[in-house]
N, C-alpha and C positions, 0 to 999 in steps of 0.2 A: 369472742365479744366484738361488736361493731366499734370501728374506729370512735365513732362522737361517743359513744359510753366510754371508751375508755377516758376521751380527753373531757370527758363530765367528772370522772368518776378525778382525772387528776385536779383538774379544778377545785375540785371538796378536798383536795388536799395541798392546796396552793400552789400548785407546781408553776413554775415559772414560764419564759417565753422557752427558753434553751431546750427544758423535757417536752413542752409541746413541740416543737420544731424537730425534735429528733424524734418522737414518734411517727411524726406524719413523713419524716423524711426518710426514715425505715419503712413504709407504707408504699411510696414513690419509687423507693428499690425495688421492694420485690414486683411492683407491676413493670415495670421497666424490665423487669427478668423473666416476667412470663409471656414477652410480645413476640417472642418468634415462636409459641405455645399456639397465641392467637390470631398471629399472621397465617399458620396454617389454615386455619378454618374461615379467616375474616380476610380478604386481601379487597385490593380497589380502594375505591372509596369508601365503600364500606367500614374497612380497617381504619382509615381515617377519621369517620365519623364516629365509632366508637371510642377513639383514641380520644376524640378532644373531648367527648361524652365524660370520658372518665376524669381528666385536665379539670373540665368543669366543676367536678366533684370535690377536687383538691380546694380548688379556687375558694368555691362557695365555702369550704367547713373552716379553711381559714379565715374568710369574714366572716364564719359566725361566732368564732371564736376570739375574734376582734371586737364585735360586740360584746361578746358576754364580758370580756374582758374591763371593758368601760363603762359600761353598763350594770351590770350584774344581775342582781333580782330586778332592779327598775326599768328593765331594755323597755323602749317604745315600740309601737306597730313599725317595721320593717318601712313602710311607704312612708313615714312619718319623717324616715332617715333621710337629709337630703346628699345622698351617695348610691351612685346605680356604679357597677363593674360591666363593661362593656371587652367581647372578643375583637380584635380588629384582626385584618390580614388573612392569613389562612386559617388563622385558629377561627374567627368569625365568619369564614364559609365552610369551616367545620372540614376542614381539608389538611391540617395538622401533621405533619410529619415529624415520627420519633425521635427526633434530636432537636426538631428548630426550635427556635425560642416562641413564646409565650407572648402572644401581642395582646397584652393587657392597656385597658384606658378606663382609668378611674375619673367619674363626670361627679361634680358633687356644688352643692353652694354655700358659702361662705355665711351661715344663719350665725347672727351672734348666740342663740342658746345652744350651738353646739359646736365641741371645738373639733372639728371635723379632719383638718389639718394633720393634726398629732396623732389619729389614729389610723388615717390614710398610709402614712410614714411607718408605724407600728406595723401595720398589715404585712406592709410591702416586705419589710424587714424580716417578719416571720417566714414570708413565702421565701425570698432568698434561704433563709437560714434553713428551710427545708428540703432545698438543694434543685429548683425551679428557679429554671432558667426564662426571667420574666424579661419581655422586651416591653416595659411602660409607659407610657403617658398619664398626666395626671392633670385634667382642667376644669376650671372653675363653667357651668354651665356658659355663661358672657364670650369664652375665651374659643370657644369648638372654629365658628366660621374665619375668626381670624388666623386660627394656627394652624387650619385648613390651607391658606393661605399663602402660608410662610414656603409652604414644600410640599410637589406633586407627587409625595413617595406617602407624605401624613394624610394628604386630600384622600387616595387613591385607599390606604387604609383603613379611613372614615367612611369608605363607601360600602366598604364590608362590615359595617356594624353589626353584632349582636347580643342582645340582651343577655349579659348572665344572672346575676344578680341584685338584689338592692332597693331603693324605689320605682316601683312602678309610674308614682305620677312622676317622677323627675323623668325615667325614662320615655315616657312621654312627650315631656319637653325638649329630650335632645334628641328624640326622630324628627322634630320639629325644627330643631339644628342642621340637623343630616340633612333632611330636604332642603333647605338654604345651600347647604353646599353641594347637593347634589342639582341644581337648579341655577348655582353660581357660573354668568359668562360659560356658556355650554361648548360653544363657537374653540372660546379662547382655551379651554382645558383639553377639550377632543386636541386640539393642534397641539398641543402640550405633548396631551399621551403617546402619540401617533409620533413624537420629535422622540421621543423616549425609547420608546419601540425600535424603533429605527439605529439609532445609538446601540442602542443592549445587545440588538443582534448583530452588529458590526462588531462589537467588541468579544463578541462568544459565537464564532461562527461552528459551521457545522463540520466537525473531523472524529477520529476513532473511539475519542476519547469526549463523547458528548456532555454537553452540561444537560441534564434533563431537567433545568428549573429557569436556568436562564439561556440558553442556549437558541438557536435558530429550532423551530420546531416543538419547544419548551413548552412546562407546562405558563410559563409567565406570558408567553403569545394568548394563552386560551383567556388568560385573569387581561390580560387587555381587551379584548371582546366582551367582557364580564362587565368592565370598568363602562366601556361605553355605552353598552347596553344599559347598565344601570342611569346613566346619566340621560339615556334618550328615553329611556320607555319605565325608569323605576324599577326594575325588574333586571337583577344578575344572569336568572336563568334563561338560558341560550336556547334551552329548547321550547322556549315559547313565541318564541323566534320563526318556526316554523310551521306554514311552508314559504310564509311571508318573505323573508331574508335567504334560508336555507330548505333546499329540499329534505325529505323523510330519511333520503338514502343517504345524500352525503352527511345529516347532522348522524345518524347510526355510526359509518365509518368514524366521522370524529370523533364521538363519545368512545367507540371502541378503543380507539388510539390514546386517547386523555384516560379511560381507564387503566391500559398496559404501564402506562408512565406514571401511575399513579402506585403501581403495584413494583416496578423496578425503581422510585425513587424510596420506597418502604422496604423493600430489601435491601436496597442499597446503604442506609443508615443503620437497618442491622445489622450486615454483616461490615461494615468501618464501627460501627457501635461510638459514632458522632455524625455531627452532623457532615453530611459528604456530598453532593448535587454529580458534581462531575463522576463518569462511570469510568475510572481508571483501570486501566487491564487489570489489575492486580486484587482487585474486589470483582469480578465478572465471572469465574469460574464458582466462587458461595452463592453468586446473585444468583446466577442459572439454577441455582442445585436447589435454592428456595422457591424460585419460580415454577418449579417442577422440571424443567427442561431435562431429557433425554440424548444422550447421542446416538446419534444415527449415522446411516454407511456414510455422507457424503458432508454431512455436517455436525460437528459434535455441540456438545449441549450451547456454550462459547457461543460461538458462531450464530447459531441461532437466536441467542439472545440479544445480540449485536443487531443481527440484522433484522429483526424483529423491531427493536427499539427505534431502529434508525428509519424503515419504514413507517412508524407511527409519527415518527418526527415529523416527515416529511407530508405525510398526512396534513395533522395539525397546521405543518406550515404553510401548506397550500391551502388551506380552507380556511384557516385566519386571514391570509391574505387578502383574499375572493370576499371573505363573509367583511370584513374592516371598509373593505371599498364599497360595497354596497352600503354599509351603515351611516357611509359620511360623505359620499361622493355628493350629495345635495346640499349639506352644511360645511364644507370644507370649499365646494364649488366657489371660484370666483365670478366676475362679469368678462372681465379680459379673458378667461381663459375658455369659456363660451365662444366668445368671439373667435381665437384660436382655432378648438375643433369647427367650427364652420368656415372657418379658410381651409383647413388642411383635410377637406372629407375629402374619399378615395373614393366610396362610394357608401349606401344607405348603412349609418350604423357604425362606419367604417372610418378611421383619423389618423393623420402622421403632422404630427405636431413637435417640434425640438428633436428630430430626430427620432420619436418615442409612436410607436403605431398605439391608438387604443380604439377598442369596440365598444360602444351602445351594451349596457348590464342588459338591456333589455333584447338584444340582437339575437332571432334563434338559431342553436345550434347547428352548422351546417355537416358535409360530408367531408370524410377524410379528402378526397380528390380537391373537394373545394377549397381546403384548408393548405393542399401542397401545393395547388396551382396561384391563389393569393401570395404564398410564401416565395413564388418565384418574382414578383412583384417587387421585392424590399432586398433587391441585391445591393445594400449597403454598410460597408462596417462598423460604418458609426451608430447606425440604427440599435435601438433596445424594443422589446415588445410590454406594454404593461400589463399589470395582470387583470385589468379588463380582457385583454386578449386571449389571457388562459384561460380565463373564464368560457369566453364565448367559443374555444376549439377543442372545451375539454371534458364537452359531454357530443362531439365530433361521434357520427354515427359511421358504419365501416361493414363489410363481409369478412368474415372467419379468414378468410383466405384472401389476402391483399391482388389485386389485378395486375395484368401487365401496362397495364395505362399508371397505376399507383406505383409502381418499382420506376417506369419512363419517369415520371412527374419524381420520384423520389433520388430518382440520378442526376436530374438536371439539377437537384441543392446543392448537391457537391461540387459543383463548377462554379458555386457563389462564392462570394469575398466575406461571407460573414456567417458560415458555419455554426463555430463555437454557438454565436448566439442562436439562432435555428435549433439546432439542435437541444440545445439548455430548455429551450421555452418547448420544444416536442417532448421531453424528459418532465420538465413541470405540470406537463396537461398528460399526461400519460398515454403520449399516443407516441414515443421515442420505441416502446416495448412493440408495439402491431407493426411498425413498420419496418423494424429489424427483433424478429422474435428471438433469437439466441440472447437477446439482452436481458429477459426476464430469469436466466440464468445468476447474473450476475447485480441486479438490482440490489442494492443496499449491503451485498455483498464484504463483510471485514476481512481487514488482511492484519493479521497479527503476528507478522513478521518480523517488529519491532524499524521499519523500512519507510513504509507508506504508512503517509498520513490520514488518506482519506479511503473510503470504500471504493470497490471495483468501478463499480458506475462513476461515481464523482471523476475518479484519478482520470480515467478515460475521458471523459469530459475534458478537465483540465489539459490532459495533450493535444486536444484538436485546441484547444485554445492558445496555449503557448506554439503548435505549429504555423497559427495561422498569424502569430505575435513577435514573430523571432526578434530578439534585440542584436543578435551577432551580424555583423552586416554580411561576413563570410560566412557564414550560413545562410542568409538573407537571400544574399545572390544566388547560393546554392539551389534555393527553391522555387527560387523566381524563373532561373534557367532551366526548370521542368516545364516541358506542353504542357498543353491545360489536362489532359487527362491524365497526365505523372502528378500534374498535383491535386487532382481530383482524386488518383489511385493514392494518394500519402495522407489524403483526410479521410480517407475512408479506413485505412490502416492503423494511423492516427487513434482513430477512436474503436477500431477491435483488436487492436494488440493483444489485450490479457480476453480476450471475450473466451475462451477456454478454460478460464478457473471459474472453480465451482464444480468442476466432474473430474471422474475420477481418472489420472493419468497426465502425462504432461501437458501440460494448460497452453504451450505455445505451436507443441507436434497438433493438438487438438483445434487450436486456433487456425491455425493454419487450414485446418479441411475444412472448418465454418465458414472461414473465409469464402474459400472456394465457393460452396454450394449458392453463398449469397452472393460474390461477385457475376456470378453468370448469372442470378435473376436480374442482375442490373448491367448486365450483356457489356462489361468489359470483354476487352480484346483477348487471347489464349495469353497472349506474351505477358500483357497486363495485371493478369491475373496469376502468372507464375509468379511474376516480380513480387508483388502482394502476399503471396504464399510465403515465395524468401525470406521478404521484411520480416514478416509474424513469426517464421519458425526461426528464427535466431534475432528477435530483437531486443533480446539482451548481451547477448553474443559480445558485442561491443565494449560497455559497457563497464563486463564484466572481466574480458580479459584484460581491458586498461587499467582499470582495479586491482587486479588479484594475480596477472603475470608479463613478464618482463617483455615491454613491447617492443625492447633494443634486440630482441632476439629473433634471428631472422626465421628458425625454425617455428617460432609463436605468429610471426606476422604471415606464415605460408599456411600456416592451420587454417586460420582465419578468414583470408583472400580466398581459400579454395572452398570454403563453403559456400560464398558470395555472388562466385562465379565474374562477374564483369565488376568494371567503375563505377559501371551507372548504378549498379545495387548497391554497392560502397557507399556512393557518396548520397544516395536513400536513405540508407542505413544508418548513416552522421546525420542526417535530417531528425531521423524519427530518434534518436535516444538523446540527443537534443532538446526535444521537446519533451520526449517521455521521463526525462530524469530531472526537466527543471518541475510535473506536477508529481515528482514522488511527495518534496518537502523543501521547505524554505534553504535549507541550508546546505542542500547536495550540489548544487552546479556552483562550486565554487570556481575561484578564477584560475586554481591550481588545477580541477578537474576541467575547465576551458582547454587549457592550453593542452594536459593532456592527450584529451581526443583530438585534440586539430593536428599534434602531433603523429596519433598513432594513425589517423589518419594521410594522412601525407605522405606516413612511410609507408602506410599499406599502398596506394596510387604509386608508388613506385614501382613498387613490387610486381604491380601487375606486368610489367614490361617484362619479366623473366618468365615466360610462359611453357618451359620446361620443368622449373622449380614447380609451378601452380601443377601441374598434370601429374604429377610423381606424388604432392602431397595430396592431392586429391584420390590418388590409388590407396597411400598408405590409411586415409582418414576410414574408408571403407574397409581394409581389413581389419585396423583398430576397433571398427564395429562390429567387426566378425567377431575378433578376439575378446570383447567384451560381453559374449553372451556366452562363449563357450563356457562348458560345465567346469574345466580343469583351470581357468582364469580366475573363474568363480572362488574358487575352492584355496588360492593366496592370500596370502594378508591384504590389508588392504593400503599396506605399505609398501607391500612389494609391488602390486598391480601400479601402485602412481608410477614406482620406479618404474617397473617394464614400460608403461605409456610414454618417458620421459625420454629413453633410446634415440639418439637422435637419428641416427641412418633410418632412412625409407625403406631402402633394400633390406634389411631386415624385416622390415613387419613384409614387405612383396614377395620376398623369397621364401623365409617360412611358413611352413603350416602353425597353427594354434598350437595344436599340442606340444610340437617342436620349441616354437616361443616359451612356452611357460617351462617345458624339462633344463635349456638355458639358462633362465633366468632363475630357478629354483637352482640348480647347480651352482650358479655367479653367485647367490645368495651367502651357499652355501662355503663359499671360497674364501678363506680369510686372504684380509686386502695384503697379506706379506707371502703368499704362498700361491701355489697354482696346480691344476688339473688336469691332465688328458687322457684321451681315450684313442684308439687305434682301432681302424676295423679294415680287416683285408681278405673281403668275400668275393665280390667281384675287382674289385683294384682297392688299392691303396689309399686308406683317408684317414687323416688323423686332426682331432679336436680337443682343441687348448683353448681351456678359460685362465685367465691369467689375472693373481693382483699384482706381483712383483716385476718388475723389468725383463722382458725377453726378447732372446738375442738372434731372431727372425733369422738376419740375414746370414748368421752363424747356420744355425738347422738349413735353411734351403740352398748353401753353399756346399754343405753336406752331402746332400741329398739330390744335388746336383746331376746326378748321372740316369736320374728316374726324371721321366716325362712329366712335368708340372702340367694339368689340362686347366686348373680351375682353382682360386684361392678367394676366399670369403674372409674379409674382417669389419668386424663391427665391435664402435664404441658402445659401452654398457653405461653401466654408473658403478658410483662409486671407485671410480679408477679402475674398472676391472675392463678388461677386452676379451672378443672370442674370437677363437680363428678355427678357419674350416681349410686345408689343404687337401688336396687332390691332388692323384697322378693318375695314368694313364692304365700303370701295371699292376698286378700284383708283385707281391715280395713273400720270399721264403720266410719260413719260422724263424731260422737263424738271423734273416734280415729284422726281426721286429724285435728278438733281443739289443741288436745293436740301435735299430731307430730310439728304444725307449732310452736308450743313453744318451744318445746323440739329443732330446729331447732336453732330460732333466742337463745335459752340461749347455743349452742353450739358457741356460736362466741363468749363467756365468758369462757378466758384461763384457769382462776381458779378453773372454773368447775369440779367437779372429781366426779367417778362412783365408785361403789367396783363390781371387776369382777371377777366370779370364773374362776381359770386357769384352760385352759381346756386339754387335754391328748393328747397329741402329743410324738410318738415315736422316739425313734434316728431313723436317717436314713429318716424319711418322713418330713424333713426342712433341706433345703439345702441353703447355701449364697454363691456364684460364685465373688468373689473378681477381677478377670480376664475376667469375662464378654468382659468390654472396658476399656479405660483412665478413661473416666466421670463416668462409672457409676457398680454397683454391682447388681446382679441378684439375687434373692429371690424364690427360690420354695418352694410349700408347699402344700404336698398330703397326706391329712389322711382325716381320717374320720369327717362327719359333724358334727359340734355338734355348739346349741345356744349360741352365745357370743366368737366365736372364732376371728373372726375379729376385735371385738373390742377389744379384749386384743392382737392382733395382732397393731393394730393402736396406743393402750394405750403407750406402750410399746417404739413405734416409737417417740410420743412424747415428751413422758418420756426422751427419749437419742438422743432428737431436732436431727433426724434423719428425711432428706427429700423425701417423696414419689415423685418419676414424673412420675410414670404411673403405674397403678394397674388394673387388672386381675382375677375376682372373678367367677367361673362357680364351680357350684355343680349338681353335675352328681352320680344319684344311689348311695345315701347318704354318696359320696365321694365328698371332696372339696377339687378343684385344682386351685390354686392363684398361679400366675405371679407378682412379687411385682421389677420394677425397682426402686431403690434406688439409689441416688446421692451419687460418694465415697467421705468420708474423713478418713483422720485418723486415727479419732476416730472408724467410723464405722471397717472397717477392721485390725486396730491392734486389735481390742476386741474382732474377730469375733467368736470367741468359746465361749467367756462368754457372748458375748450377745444371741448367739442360747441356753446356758443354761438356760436363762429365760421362752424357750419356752417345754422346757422336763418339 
């Protein structure tokens, strides 16, 4: 049975307001339950217009049952009634989104033979109690243009009037209304809306997490073209607007883009199931899956929906823009400011007025060349361009394939002082994309990271802005004392840092080769363009080690420096995360992370001075990258792989092979930290290997062992407190002798063990101890002649003055023996250091 029979049939049976209102409000449910039924088959506007179609429906059966109510048998003719219900807002351009409120305005007048009042009241009270969500107005016919008046949000409204139901001749009268206010001071409300405008989008700008109603791009940009439109020409609809205002092609792409936002702020209220505008990451993954979206190799469903969206924004944005200026630039136009552009023309067409260039709407569209060569013109940072100006370069005609005269014209921007903005206004007219094409890679591009704020394109924008903006004066200077092509080559890096996401693989190794291919069309120098390579492939590098590892650590700050290679990339490299980490987000370059970097910075530039440290860790970084493709690396925990990376000896990763590294470090794994391991092999000579967690009493065993030709001794600090050693001799030994080594072995892990060893003849001058080596650690030479038991009393020694070895060095060469002994500093060790090298004379 249809809704109004039933509520006839309850009528005839007195039923009250309460069962009326819960029928229709159970009515309301279940349509409200079947819209994502309907959203499948109905999206856009489309879905809107039937939504408020059916709104309507509510509306109207509740006034008529308002009538009958006070009425009963004696209802008059409907026109007779002086009460018309009018949609305002979105429900009155019939654009209604599933959650918003109900912008109802009941017009009615005040006849003494009807008490109109009280059952206005009745209505309202029913539709509430139906569970409609009404945003009301309610005025007396007299009252429209005054309360028009009162507020540019009511004017704005009223301009979206539509007839729902009620009287006819009244509604007549208050189109009669409407025209007064749409007709009221035209001048002074355009300035109004356009003050509005302006406001809204400052306060909801454009980031990950867009507003798509109020937002930069929103659909509330398009209802202000709507609003003016209708005040200048009576007419909301925009497309009648063309070709007058807007071309065929760009109103297409608009509508396209106002239909997408039309269809994500409709899923968007589905899937929140209230009302929601902002696309919060956490509704994006349902929106995508209503929208239909797919994922694909390179973007998943997510992603695309993001940059879909943000794309249409940007759309919108630019064509409200363009299209608002041409609608008011003659009624908005002052005298003085005529005067103005004809003081400040540059040429036909052509103004710089307050620092601000703007073109003739009428000016035609020129060439890309002529567009970069003009650009070279406005080399000043105060300068802004208006969007007359995108207007006129943004239907800029071009070849598939940019020239060498356009790349020349297009390098010489980068030696300007005001970049950021050049760039911004070549990204607004969409000719940012032709001139560097990798960047259609990463257009509108989201990073959902939980990191960055803004999409790939924007964030990139903003670093060439904050480079060309630094507030740190040590920074400042830092970029100022770059030639002009260092800091030609830092805006250019600047803004392709991440230009490598979006494809599959590391975004910065990737960046790096884009780089390339595109700095040589713009004939930087070989040197220039390695540099440029550097920055991108570790321009987080920085960043992240000040972040995430201990920058007091001298073996962190030699990783680092040797990838860098010089100062002058260092202090590039302080440039650019500088800038790149104040446009992640408001709140990253704090004054803890300032001091930070200038920190780790500094002690990196130190560092550089030790340029034996830098070439050793540059060896070891390379077989760490051997090591981490090998198949047997692979195949550890991924606990134990940190550990093995963690090893601080060099000579370990230089000495070993891969396989070797990981049989170690799986063995040391293996070793509980109270116990120890060795193994003996005496094929061709003698070698024996000890991983050790407990105390071992070195100088005990090689005191021992003293009478075999020591050639070669390897130790390296592990983790976990464990150590390994590799001993060498010269000879073999008999079966009988490895019975007794493996004794002499396990009674070395007994501290109290002691040897008598003769000192052996070491000259001044051949032991040397390097106290300034590094932070952590002192260096140990020792080149004289070989002779039996030198190392053990070299080791005894060490014991003796709980002196810690972390990596040892033993080759004998033509009965010379040359040891490398890195010691741990304390103290102890180096305030003694002349009287402990007396123990060795």
């Amino acid at each position: 049975m249809d809704i109004e029979e039933i509520i006839e049939d309850l009528i005839d049976k007195n039923a009250d307001d309460f069962e009326i209102s819960k029928l229709i409000k159970e009515h309301i449910k279940n349509y409200l339950g079947s819209l994502n039924e309907m959203f499948v088959e109905n999206q856009g506007k489309d879905f809107l217009v039937k939504h408020a179609k059916k709104i309507d429906q509510f509306i109207i059966l509740i006034y008529k049952y308002t009538l009958r109510k006070y009425f009963g048998n004696y209802m008059p003719f409907v026109n007779s009634i002086p009460v018309v219900l009018v949609g305002m807002g979105s429900y009155g351009r019939e654009e209604l989104c599933v959650y918003s409120d109900v912008d109802l305005m009941v017009v009615y007048k005040a006849l003494p033979g009807y008490n109109i009042e009280p059952m206005v009241q009745s209505m309202l009270y029913l539709a509430w109690d139906a569970g409609m969500k009404l945003g009301h107005r309610t005025h007396k016919l007299e009252e429209l243009v005054p309360a028009s008046n009162q507020d540019l949000t009511i004017k704005t409204a009223m301009l979206e009037s539509r007839f729902l139901c009620g009287s006819k001749l009244l509604w007549m009268e208050t189109e009669r209304e409407l025209l007064k206010i749409q007709r009221w001071q035209k001048k002074e409300v355009i300035a109004q809306i356009v003050n509005a405008y302006e406001e809204r989008r400052a306060k909801h700008p454009m980031s990950m997490e867009p507003n798509i109603k109020e937002g930069v791009g929103g659909l509330r940009d398009a209802n202000t073209l709507s609003w003016i439109c209708k005040i200048l020409f009576g007419s909301m609809r925009i497309k009648e607007r063309v070709p007058e205002i807007i071309d065929e092609e760009e109103y297409k792409e608009f509508r396209s883009s106002l239909e997408f936002l039309f269809r994500v702020r409709s899923a968007l209220h589905l899937s929140a199931k209230k009302k929601q505008d902002v696309l919060n990451l956490e509704f994006i993954p349902d929106v995508a899956a209503k929208l239909g979206f797919e994922n694909k190799l390179l973007k998943n469903a997510q992603m695309q929906l993001a940059s879909k969206t943000m794309s249409a924004m940007h759309t919108i944005d630019v064509t409200c823009k363009i299209f608002m200026r041409k609608l008011t630039a003659s009624i908005l136009s002052q005298p003085t400011r005529i005067t103005a552009l004809k003081k400040g023309r540059v040429e036909k067409g052509l103004y710089v007025v307050d620092h601000c260039v703007y073109a003739s709407l009428k000016k035609p569209s020129p060439s890309l060349s002529m567009v970069l060569a003009e650009l070279q013109q406005f080399d000043d940072p105060k300068l802004s361009f208006d969007i007359s100006y995108v207007h006129y370069i943004k239907n800029a005609h071009f070849t598939s394939h940019n020239s060498k005269k356009v790349y020349k014209q297009f390098r010489a921007l980068l030696f300007q002082h005001n970049l950021y903005t050049i760039f911004s206004l070549l990204y607004e007219a969409s000719l940012l994309q032709q001139l560097i094409k990798p960047v259609r890679q990463i257009l509108n591009l989201a990073q959902f990271d939980g990191y960055h704020k803004l999409p790939v394109d924007i964030h990139s924008l903003h670093t060439l802005y904050h480079l060309e903006n630094i507030k740190e004066p040590f920074i400042k200077s830092l970029f100022d004392d770059l030639c002009p092509e260092g800091r030609a080559l830092m805006k250019l890096v600047a803004f392709l840092h991440d230009i490598g996401k979006g494809r599959k693989g590391d975004h910065s190794e990737l960046g790096a080769k884009i780089f390339r291919a595109y700095a040589m069309k713009l004939e930087f120098s070989e040197q220039a363009i390695e540099t440029g390579i550097t920055l991108i492939k570790y321009h987080t590098l920085m960043s992240n080690t000040a972040n995430r590892e201990d920058i007091y650590d001298e073996r962190v700050v030699l990783a680092f420096i040797s990838k860098l290679q010089t100062p002058q990339i260092l202090k590039m490299l302080y440039i650019l995360t500088y800038a790149d980490t104040n446009a992640v987000n408001d709140n990253i370059y704090t004054g803890f992370v300032a001091k930070l970097l200038r920190e780790f910075y500094n002690y990196s530039l130190d560092m550089f001075d030790k340029e034996e440290l830098i070439d050793e860790t540059t060896k070891r970084l390379r077989k760490e990258n051997s090591l981490k493709k090998s198949p047997e690396f692979l195949e550890l925990s991924k606990a134990l792989q940190k550990k093995t990376l963690s090893v601080q000896s060099n000579f370990f990763f230089l000495k070993q092979k891969p396989s070797a590294i990981v049989r170690i470090v799986k063995e040391a794994e293996e070793t509980p930290i109270d116990a120890y391991r060795y193994k003996i092999s005496n094929e061709d000579h003698l070698s024996i290997n000890v991983i050790r967690g407990r105390a071992f009493n070195i100088g005990y065993l090689l005191g021992k062992l003293s009478y075999l030709d020591l050639v070669q001794m390897d130790i390296y600090k592990l983790f976990d407190g464990k150590k390994y050693f590799q001993i060498d001799f010269n000879e073999k030994v008999t079966e009988n002798d490895i019975e007794l080594i493996c004794e002499l072995i396990d009674n070395s892990f007994d501290m109290s063990k002691k040897v008598t060893l003769k000192k052996p003849v070491i000259l001044k001058g051949e032991i040397d101890l390097d106290c300034e080596h590094s932070k952590s650690y002192a260096l140990m030479h020792v080149n004289t002649k070989n002779q039996h038991g030198l190392m053990a009393y070299l080791m005894s020694i060490f014991d003796e003055h709980e002196i810690d070895i972390a990596m040892a060095k033993i080759q004998t060469i033509k009965n010379r023996t040359r040891n490398l002994l890195l010691i741990e500093k304390t103290g102890r060790l180096c305030d003694n250091k002349e009287q402990i090298l007396d123990y060795f004379y």
